[in-house]
C-alpha positions in Angstrom: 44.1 -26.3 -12.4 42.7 -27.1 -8.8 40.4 -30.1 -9.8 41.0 -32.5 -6.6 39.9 -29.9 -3.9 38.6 -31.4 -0.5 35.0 -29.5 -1.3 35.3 -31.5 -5.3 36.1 -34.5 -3.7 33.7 -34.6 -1.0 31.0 -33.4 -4.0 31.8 -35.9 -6.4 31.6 -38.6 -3.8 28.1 -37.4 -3.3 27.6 -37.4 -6.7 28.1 -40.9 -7.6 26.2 -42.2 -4.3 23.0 -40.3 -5.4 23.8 -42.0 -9.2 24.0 -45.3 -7.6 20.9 -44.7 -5.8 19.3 -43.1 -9.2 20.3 -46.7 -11.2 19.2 -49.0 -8.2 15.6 -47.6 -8.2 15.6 -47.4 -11.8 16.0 -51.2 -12.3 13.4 -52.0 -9.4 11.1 -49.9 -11.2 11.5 -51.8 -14.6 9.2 -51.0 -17.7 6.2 -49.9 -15.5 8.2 -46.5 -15.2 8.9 -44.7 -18.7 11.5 -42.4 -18.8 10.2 -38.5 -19.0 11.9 -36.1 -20.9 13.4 -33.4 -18.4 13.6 -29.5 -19.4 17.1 -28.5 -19.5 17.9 -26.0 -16.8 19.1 -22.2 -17.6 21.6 -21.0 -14.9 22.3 -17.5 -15.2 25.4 -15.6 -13.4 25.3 -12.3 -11.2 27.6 -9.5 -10.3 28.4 -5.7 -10.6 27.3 -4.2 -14.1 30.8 -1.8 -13.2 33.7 -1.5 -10.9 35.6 1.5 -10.2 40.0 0.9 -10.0 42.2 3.2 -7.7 44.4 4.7 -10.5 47.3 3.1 -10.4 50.1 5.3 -7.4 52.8 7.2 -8.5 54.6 5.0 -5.3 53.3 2.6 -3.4 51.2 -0.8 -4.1 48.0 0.0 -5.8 44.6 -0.3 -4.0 42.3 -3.4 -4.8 38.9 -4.0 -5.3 36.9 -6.8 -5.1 34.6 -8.3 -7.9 32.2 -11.4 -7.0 30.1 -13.4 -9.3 27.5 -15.7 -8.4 25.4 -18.3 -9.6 21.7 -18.7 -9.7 19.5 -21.5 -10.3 15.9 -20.5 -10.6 14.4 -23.6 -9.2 12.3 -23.3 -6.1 11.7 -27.0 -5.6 14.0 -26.7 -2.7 14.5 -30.9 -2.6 14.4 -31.8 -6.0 15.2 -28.0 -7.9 19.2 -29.2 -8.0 21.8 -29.9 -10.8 23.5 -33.1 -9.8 26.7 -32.4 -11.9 30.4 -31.1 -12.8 30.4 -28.0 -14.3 33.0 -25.6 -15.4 32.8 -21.8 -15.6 35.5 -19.8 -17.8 36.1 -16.4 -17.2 37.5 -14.4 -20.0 40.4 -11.7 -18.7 41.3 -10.7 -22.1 39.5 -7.6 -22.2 41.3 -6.4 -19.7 45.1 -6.8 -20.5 46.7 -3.5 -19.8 43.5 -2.4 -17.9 43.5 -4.7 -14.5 45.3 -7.4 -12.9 43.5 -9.9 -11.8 43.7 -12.6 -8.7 41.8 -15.1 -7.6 40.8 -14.9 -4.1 41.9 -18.2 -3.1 39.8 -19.0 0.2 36.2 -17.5 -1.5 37.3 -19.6 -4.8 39.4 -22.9 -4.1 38.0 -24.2 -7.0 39.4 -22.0 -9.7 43.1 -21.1 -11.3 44.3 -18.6 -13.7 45.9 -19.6 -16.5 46.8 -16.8 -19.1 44.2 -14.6 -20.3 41.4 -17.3 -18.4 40.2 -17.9 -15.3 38.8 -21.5 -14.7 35.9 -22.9 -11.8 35.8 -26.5 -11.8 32.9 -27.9 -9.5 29.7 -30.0 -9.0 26.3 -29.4 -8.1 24.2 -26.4 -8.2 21.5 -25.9 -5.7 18.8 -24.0 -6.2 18.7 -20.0 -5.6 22.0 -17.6 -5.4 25.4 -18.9 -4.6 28.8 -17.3 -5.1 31.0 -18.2 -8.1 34.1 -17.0 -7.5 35.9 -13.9 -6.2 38.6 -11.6 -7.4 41.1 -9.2 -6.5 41.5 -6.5 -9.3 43.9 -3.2 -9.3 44.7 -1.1 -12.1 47.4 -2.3 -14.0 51.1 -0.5 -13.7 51.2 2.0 -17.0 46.9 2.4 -17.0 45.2 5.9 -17.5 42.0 7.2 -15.4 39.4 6.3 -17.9 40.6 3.2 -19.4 38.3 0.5 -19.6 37.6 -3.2 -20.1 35.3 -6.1 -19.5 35.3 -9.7 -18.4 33.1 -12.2 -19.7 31.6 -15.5 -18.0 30.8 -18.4 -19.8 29.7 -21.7 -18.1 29.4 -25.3 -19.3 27.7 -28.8 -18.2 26.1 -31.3 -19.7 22.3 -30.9 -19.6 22.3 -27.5 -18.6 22.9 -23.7 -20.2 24.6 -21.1 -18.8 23.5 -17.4 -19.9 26.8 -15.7 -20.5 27.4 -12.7 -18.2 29.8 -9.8 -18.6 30.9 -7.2 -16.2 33.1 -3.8 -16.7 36.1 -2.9 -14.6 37.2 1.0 -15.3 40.3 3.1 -14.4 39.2 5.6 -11.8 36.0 7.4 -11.4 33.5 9.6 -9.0 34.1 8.9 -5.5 31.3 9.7 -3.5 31.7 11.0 0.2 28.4 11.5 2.8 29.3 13.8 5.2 28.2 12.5 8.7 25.6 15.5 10.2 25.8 16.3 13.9 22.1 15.3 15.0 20.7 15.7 18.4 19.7 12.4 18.9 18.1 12.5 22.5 14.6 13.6 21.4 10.9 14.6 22.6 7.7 14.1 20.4 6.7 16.6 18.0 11.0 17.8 18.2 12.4 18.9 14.8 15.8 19.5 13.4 17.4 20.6 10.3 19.4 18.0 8.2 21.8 20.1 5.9 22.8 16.6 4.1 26.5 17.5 2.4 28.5 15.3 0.9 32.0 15.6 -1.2 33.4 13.6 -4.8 36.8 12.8 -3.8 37.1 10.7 -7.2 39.4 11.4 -10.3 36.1 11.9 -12.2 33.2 13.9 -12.5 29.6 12.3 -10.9 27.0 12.5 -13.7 23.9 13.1 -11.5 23.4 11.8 -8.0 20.9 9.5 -6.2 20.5 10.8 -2.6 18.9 8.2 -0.6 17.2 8.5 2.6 15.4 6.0 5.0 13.6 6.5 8.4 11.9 4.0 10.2 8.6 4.7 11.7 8.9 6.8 14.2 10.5 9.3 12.6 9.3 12.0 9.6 10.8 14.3 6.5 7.6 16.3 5.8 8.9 17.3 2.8 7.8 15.4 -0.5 9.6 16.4 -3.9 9.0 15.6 -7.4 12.0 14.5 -7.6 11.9 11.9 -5.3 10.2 8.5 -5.2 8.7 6.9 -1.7 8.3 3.2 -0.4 6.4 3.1 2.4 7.0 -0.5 4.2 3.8 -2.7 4.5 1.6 -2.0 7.5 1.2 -5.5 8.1 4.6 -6.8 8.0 6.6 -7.5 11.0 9.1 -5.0 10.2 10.6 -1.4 11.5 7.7 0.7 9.3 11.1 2.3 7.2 10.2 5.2 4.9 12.1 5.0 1.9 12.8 8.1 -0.7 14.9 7.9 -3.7 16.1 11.5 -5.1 17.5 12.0 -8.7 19.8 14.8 -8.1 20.2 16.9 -11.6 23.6 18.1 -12.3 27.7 17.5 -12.7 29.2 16.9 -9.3 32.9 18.0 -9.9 35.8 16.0 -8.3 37.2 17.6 -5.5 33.7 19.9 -4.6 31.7 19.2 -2.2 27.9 19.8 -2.3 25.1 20.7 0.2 21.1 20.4 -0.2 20.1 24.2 -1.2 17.2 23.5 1.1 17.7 21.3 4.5 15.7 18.3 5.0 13.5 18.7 7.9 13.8 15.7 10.4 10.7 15.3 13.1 10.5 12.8 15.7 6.7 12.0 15.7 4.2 11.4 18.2 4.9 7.2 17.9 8.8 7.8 18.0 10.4 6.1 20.5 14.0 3.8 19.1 14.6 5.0 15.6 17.0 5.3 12.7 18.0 7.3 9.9 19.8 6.5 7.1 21.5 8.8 4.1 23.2 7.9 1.1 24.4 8.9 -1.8 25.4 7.1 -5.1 25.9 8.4 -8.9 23.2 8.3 -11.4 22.9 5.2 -13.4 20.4 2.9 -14.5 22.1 0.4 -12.9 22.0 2.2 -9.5 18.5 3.2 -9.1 17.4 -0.7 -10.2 19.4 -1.8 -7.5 18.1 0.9 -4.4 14.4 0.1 -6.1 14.9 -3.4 -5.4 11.2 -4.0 -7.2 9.4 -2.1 -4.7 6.7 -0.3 -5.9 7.0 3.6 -5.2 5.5 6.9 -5.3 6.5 10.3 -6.7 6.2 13.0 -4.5 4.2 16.0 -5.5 6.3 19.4 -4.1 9.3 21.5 -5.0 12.3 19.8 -6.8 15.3 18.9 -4.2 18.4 20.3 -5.7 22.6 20.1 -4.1 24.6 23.1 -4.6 28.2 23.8 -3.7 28.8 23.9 -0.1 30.6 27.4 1.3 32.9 25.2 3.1 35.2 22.2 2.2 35.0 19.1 3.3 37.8 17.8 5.4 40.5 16.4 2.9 40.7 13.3 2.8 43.0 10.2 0.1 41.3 9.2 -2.8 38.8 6.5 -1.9 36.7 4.4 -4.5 35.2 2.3 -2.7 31.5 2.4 -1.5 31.8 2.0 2.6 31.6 6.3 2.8 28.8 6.3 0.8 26.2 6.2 3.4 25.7 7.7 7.4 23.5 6.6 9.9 22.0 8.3 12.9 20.0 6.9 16.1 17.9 9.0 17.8 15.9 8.2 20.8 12.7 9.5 22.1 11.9 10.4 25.4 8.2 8.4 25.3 5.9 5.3 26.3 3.7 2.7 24.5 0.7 0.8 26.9 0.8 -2.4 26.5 -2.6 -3.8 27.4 -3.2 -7.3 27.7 -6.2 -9.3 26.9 -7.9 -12.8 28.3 -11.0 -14.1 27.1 -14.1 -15.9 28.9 -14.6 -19.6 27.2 -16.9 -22.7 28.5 -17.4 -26.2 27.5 -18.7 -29.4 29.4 -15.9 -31.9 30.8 -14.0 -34.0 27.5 -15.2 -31.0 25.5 -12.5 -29.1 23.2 -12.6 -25.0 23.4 -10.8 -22.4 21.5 -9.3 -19.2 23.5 -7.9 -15.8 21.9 -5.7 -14.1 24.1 -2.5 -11.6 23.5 -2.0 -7.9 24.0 -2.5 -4.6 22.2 -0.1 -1.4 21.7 -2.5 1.7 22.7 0.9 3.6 21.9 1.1 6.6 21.3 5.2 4.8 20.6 5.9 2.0 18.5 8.4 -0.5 19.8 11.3 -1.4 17.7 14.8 -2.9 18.7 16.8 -2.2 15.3 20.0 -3.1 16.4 19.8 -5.6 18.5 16.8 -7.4 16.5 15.8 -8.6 20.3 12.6 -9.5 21.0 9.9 -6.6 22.6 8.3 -8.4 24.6 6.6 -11.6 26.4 3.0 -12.9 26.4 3.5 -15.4 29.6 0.0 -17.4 30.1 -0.6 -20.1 32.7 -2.9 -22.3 31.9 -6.5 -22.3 34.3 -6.7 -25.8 36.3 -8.7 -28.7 35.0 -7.6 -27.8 31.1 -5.2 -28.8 28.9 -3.4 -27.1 26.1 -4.3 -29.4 23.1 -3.0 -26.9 20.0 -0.9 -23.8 20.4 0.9 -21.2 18.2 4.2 -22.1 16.7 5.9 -19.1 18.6 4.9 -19.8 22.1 7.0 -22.5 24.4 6.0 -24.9 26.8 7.9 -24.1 29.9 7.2 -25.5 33.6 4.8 -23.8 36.1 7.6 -21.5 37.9 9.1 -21.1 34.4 12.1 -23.2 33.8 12.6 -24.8 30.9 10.8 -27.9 29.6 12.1 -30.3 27.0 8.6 -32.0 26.3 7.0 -29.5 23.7 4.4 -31.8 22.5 2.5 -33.2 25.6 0.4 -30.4 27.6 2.3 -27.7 29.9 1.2 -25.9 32.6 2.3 -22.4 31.5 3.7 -20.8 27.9 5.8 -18.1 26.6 4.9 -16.2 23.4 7.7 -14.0 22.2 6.7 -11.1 20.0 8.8 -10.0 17.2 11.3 -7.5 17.2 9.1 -4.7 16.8 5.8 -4.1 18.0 3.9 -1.1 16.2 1.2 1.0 17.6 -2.1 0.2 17.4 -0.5 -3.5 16.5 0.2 -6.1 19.1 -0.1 -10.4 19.1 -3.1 -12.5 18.8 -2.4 -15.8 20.1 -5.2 -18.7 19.4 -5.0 -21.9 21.6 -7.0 -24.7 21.9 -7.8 -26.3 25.2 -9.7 -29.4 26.5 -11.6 -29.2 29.6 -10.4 -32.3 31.7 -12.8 -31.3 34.6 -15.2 -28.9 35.2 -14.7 -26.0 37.4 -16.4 -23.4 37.9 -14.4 -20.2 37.2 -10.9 -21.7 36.6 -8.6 -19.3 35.3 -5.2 -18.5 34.0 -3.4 -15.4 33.9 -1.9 -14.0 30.7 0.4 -11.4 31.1 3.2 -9.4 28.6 6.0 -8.6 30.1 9.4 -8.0 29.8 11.5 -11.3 28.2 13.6 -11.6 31.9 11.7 -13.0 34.6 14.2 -11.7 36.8 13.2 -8.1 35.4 9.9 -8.7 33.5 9.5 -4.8 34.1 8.8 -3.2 30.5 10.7 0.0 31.0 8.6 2.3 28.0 5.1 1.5 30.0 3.7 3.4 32.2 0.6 1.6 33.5 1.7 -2.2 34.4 -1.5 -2.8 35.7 -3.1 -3.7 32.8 -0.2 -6.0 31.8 -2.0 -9.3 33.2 -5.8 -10.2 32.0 -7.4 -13.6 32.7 -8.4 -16.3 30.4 -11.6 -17.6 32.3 -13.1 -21.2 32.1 -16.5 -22.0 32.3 -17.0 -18.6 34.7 -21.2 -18.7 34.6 -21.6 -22.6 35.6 -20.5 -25.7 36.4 -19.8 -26.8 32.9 -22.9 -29.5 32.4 -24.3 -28.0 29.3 -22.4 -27.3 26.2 -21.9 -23.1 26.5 -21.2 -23.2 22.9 -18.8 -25.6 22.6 -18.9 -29.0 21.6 -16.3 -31.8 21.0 -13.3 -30.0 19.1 -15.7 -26.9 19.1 -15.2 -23.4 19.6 -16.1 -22.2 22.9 -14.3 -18.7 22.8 -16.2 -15.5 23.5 -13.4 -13.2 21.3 -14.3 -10.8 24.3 -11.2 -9.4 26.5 -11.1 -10.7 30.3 -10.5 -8.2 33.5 -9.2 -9.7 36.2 -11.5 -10.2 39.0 -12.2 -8.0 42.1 -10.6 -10.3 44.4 -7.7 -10.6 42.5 -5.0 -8.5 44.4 -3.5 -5.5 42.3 -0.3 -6.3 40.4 1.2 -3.3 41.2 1.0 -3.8 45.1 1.1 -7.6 45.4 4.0 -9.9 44.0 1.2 -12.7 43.7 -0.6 -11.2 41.2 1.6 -10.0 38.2 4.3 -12.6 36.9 6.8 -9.9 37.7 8.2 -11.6 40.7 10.9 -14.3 41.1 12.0 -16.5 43.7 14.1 -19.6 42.2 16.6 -19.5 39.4 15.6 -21.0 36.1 16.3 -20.5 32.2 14.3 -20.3 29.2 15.7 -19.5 25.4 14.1 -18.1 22.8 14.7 -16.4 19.4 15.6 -12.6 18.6 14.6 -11.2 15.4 11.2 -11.7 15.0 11.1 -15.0 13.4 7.5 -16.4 15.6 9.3 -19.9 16.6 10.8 -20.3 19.8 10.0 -18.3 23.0 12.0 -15.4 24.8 15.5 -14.3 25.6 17.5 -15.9 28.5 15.1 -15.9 31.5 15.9 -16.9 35.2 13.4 -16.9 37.9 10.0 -17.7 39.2 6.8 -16.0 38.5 3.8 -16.7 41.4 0.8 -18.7 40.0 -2.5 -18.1 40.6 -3.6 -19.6 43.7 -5.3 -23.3 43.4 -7.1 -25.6 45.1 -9.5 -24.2 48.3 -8.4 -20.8 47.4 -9.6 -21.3 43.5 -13.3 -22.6 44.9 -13.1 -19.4 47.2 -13.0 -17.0 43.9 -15.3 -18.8 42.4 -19.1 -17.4 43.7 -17.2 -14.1 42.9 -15.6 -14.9 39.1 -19.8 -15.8 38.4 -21.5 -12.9 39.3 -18.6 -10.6 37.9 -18.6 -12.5 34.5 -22.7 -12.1 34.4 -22.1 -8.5 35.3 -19.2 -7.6 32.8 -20.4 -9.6 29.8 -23.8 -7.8 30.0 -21.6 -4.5 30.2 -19.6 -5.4 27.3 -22.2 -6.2 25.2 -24.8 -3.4 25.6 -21.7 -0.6 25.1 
C-alpha cells in the first residue's frame, strides 16, 4: 500500500505543524478558553451513476474507460471549512469480478493500491468544495457478455468525520450515441435562415431507450420553434455571459443499434438582427433520470408550448464507423459569423467642486447595437474604456477593473497612488443595449476652469485601438468635464467627500478637433512603444490585452486656458438643452 508518497509526506508534515501550533495557543489561552463541542463533518463522494464497457474484442486488447470519483466537503468557510486529518477511502471491486478489470490510474491516484477485491486511498486533509478521489481504468473483463453488470461501492473513514457511502454501476456494452456533424453556412447576414436537419446514428451493441436532444445558441442566434417537448433556459440578462439559449428535448421512442435517425421536421436556425460572433451547439444523450439532472444543472426552465419534436429513421445511413462508447461524438458545434456592426458610444460627464473638495464622476460607454459583442472562443476582452484624467484632479477611488497606467500608456507599477490616465477592460462580451458604467472619485487639487479628460473605448491595442464591428468612431471619445461653468469658488454640489457628478453624458467641445481627421483628438494614435497587461475572460480585475504605443493627450497648459471661455458657454448651452428635452 502506497502510504509514504511525497504528497502524504509533505501533508502530514503539515499536519503536525498546524497541531503544534493548535497545542501552543491552547496552553497560552488556559482556562479562560473552554473547549466547544465541534459538529462532526459529512463528506460525501461523487461520480458517474453508470459507465458503459466496450464489449470485450474477439482480437485485440479491449477498450478502456475511465471512472473518477471525487470528494466533497460542504464547508464554505474557505479558511477555516478544512479537515486537518488522515483518512482512508476503500473501494469495493467485488461486485464486479467477472464484469470489469480494474486499474488504478497511477499519476491521478498516487495515493491508492489494489489489493484483491479492494482498492485503498490513503491521505490527509480535505479542503473544502470538490476534489478528485481517485481514478480508474476499467475494461470488460475477458469471457463478459453485452449486458452484464456490476457495481462498486465507496466507503471512507477518519476519525471525527462521516463519509456517505457512494456506489456507481459499470455495464457491458450499451447505446452508443453518434451526432452527425450538419454542413451549415456559417458566413451570415441578419435576418438569414437555414434549415438544421439534426441526424444522428446508435453505433452501440444496445438499443437507446429514448433520447435527450440538446441544443444551445448564444444570443445572436434563434430556433423559432418552441415544442412541448422541450424545456428552455434562457441565460440571465444581467450576467456577463454569451446570452446562451438552452432547450432540452425528450425524444419518445426506441433508437435501434445500428439506425440512424433524423428530426421529422428541421430545426430552423436564424441569425438575428443582434448576431454578429456566435455558436451553436447539438447534442444528443439517452434518456435517463440521471441524464436530464445533469444537462438541467438546477436551472430553472420553461416548457415550450408548440408541436411535439419527434426523430424518425433517416433515408440514408450514416457513414460506418467502429463501435465507440464513449461520449466525445455525442455533441457538434458550429460558428457562424454575421456580417454586422454594434455603436459603441461613449459617455463623459460634467462635475464641479471647490479646490480640496472630493467629486464623484460616471463615465463608460453604451452598445446602441443593433450586434452584440461576444468573443466565445478566445474569452478576450471587447473592448477598452481608456480615460485621462482632466488637469488639477486626482483619482482618489476607482473601479477594481480599471489600471493605472502612465500618461502615453505604458505600464505603471504604482496602482495605489493617483495616475494620470486608466484603462478599463470590459468583459468578454458586451451585449446590446448593455455596455460599462465606471464610477470614480476624484479630488480637485486646483481649480480650473473647464479642465477635462477624455474617455474613450477602443480597441484593447493602442497600436490598433480601431474597433473593427463599429461604424461611427466619432462618438468613441466623450469628455469628463471639471468645474466647466466657473472657477470653482463655490461648492457646485459638492462638498468634502461629496458627490459632484451631474450623471449627464459629456460631448466634446466645438474646438475639439474631430477624431476621425486629427490623430490628437482620439486615443487611436501611437508614437512610442509601451506595454500594458490585462485579463481575458471577463473577470473585471486587471486592464486590457498586450498594448504597445502612445495615445496623444489633450493639450495642457496655455492651450487648456485657451478652451476654456469656450468649454463655459458650451456647457451653459448643452446642459440647458439636455435638461428641457
Amino acid at each position: 500500500m502506497t502510504r509514504c508518497s511525497p504528497r502524504t509526506v509533505l501533508h502530514r508534515a503539515a499536519g503536525s505543524l498546524a497541531a503544534a501550533g493548535l497545542l501552543a495557543a491552547a496552553s497560552l489561552a488556559g482556562a479562560a478558553a473552554p473547549a466547544q463541542a465541534v459538529d462532526t463533518p459529512v463528506f460525501t463522494f461523487g461520480g458517474p451513476a453508470e459507465t458503459a464497457l466496450h464489449p470485450y474484442p474477439e482480437s485485440g486488447r479491449p477498450k478502456s474507460s475511465r471512472v473518477g470519483i471525487t470528494l466533497d466537503n460542504p464547508s464554505e468557510d474557505e479558511e477555516n471549512g478544512g479537515f486537518d486529518g488522515d483518512f482512508t477511502l476503500t473501494f469495493d471491486l467485488s461486485g464486479v469480478a467477472g464484469v470489469a478489470d480494474v486499474k488504478i490510474d497511477g499519476e491521478a491516484s498516487p495515493d491508492c493500491e489494489i489489493t484483491g477485491t479492494k482498492a485503498v486511498c490513503e491521505d490527509w486533509g480535505i479542503r473544502p468544495g470538490s476534489q478528485s478521489a481517485a481514478h480508474f481504468v476499467v475494461t470488460a473483463a475477458d469471457g463478459s457478455e453485452n449486458g452484464d453488470t456490476g457495481t462498486i461501492t465507496v466507503t471512507g473513514r477518519a476519525d471525527g468525520a462521516t463519509f456517505t457511502p457512494f456506489t456507481t454501476r459499470l455495464t457491458v456494452g450499451g447505446p452508443d450515441l453518434v451526432m452527425e456533424r450538419l454542413p451549415f453556412r456559417t458566413e451570415l447576414t441578419p435576418g438569414e435562415k437555414q434549415q438544421a436537419p439534426i441526424t444522428f446514428a446508435n453505433r452501440g451493441t444496445r438499443d437507446a431507450d429514448g433520447v435527450l436532444l440538446t441544443l444551445r445558441y448564444s444570443r445572436g442566434l434563434d430556433i423559432p420553434q418552441r415544442y412541448s417537448n422541450c424545456e428552455y433556459t434562457v441565460d440571465d440578462p444581467d450576467l456577463p455571459d454569451f446570452g446562451w439559449t438552452t432547450a432540452l428535448c425528450s425524444v419518445e421512442g426506441a433508437f435501434e443499434a445500428g439506425a440512424t435517425y433524423t428530426l421529422a421536421t428541421p430545426l430552423t436556425l436564424e441569425a438575428t438582427e443582434r448576431a454578429y460572433y456566435d455558436t451553436f451547439l447539438y447534442g444528443i444523450h439517452e434518456n435517463s433520470a440521471a441524464q436530464r439532472t445533469a444537462l438541467r444543472a438546477g436551472a430553472p426552465s420553461e416548457r415550450g408550448t408548440g408541436g411535439v419534436l419527434k426523430a424518425v429513421p433517416a433515408k440514408k445511413g450514416a457513414a460506418a464507423r467502429s463501435t465507440d462508447l464513449t461520449p466525445g461524438d455525442n455533441q457538434q458545434e458550429a460558428d457562424f459569423r454575421t456580417e454586422n456592426t454594434a455603436d459603441f458610444v461613449a459617455y463623459g460627464d460634467d462635475v464641479a467642486g471647490p479646490e480640496g473638495s472630493t467629486v464623484k464622476a460616471d463615465i463608460g460607454f453604451r452598445n446602441e447595437g443593433p450586434a452584440w459583442i461576444g468573443h466565445i472562443r478566445s474569452g478576450e476582452d471587447v473592448a477598452i474604456v481608456d480615460f485621462t484624467v482632466p488637469q488639477g484632479a486626482s483619482v482618489t477611488s476607482k473601479p477594481e477593473r480599471c489600471r493605472a497606467v502612465t500618461a502615453d500608456g505604458k505600464y505603471r507599477e504604482d496602482q495605489n497612488s493617483p495616475a494620470p490616465r486608466y484603462f478599463c477592460n470590459t468583459s468578454m462580451t458586451v451585449r446590446d443595449g448593455a455596455g460599462l458604467d465606471l464610477p470614480f472619485e476624484l479630488r480637485v487639487d486646483k481649480a480650473m476652469v473647464g479642465a477635462s479628460g477624455t474617455v474613450t473605448v477602443r480597441g484593447t491595442f493602442l497600436k490598433n485601438p480601431k474597433l473593427p464591428f463599429d461604424p461611427k468612431p466619432a462618438n468613441n471619445t466623450a469628455y469628463l468635464i471639471l468645474n466647466g461653468e466657473g472657477d470653482g469658488s463655490d461648492s457646485g454640489g459638492a462638498t468634502e467627500g461629496g458627490d459632484g457628478g451631474s450623471g449627464e453624458p459629456s460631448t466634446p467641445p466645438t474646438s475639439a478637433p474631430d477624431p476621425e481627421e486629427s490623430p490628437s483628438g482620439t486615443s487611436g494614435s501611437s508614437s512610442s512603444g509601451g506595454s500594458s497587461s490585462g485579463t481575458a475572460g471577463g473577470s473585471g480585475g486587471g486592464g486590457g490585452l498586450a498594448s504597445t504605443g502612445s495615445v496623444a493627450l489633450i493639450a495642457s497648459g496655455t492651450a487648456a486656458a485657451a478652451l476654456a471661455a469656450g468649454l463655459v458657454l458650451f456647457t451653459a448651452a448643452r446642459r440647458r438643452a439636455t435638461r428641457h428635452s
